[in-house]
C-alpha atoms as one frame of an Amber mdcrd trajectory, in Angstrom:
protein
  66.197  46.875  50.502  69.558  47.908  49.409  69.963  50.669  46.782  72.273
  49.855  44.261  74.120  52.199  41.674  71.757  50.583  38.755  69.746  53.610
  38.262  70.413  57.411  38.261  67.499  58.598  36.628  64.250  57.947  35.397
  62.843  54.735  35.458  60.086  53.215  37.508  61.669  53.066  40.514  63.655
  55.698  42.309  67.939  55.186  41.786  69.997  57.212  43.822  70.258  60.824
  42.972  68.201  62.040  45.479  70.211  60.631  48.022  73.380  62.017  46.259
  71.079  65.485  45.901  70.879  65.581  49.437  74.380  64.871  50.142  75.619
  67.748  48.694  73.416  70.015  50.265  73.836  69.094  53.687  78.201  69.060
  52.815  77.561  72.566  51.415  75.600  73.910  54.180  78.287  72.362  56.455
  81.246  73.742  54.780  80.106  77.269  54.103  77.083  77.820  56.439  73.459
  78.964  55.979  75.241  82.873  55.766  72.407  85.481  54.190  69.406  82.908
  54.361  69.535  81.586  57.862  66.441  82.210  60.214  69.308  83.945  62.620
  70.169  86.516  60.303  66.443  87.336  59.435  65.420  87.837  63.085  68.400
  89.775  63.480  67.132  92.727  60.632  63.914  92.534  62.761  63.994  95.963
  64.662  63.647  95.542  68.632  60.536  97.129  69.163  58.950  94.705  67.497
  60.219  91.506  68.964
């Protein structure tokens, strides 16, 4: 089935806005990174004795 642009929100059937919703995060996570919430920077805080 092909989603068309009939429905944004609401409704009994899902439109596309969650497609568009997860667009935009995956552009925005491209463009300017995980930064202070990656899994990278976490382990990094960890202290070595621990690890």
């Amino acid at each position: 089935k092909i989603k068309g642009l009939d429905k944004f929100a609401g409704g009994e059937f899902t439109g596309w806005e969650f497609d568009l919703v997860m667009l935009a995060a995956c552009l925005m996570i491209i463009i300017t990174g995980p930064g202070r919430v990656s899994i990278v920077n976490v382990i990094k805080k960890i202290p070595r004795y621990l690890i």
